[in-house]
C-alpha positions in Angstrom: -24.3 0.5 -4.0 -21.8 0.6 -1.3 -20.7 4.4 -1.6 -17.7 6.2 -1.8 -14.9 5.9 1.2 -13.4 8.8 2.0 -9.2 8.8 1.2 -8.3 9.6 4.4 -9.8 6.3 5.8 -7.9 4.6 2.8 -5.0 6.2 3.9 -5.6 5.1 7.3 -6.3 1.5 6.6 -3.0 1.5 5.3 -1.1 2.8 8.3 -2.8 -1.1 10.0 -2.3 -2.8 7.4 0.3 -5.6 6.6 -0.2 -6.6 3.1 -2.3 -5.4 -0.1 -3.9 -8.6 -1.7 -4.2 -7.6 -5.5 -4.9 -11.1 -6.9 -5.8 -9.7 -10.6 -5.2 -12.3 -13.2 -5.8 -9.2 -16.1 -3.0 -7.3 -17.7 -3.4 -3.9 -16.0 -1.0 -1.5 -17.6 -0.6 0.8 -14.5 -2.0 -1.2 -11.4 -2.7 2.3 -9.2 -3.8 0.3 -6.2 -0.4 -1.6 -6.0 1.3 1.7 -6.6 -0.3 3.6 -3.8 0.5 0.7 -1.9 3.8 0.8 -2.3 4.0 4.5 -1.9 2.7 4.3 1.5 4.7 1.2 2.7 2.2 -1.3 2.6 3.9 -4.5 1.2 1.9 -5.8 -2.4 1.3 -9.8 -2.4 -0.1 -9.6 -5.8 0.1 -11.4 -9.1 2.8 -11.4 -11.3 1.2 -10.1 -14.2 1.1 -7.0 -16.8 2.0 -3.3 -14.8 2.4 -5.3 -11.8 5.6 -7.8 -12.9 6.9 -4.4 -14.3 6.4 -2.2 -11.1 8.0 -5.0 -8.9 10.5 -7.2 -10.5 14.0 -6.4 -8.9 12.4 -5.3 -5.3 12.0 -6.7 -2.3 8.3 -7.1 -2.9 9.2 -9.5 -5.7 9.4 -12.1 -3.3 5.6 -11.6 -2.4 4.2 -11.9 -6.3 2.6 -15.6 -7.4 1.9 -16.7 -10.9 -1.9 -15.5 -11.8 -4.8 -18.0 -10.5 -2.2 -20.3 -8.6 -4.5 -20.3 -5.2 -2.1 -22.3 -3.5 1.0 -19.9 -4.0 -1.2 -17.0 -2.8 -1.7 -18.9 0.3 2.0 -20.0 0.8 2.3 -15.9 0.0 0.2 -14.6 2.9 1.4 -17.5 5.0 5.2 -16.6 5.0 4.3 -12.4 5.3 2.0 -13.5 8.4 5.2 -14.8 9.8 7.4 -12.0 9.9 8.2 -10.5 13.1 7.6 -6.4 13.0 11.4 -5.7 12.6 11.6 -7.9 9.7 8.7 -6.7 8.1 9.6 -3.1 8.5 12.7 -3.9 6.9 10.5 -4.9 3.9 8.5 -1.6 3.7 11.6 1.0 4.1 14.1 -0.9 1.4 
């Protein structure tokens, strides 16, 4: 067993980090990990599947969403985020 990490370190992790990768190919009806992404401005490249195509259709993330098990889409995915200079991917997180 790994153990627990405290939320604040979560929260943290968050504040350095680019991207969520949420490459789940199940149907979750309320994806909390992509929400609490979202919430605090960490961009989603996730799968476009179940709670997830719902939370994220018609935003900005959208464009960051690849169809479930395509390995090569969630490559080109992380690819183009990677290539974002800081202004542009702030732009991202605050619309």
């Amino acid at each position: 067993m790994i153990g627990k990490v405290r939320y604040s370190e979560i929260l943290n992790l968050h504040k350095r980090a680019w991207a969520l990768i949420f490459p789940s190919i199940h149907k979750e009806p309320f994806p909390y990990a992509v929400v609490e992404a979202v919430l605090l401005g960490t961009i989603p490249i996730a799968a476009r599947v179940g709670g997830v195509k719902e939370l994220l259709d018609n935003t900005l993330a959208s464009a960051y969403m690849f169809t479930p098990g395509c390995v090569n889409r969630l490559v080109e995915k992380i690819k183009g985020l990677c290539m974002l200079d800081r202004t542009k991917l702030q732009l991202l997180v605050t619309n």
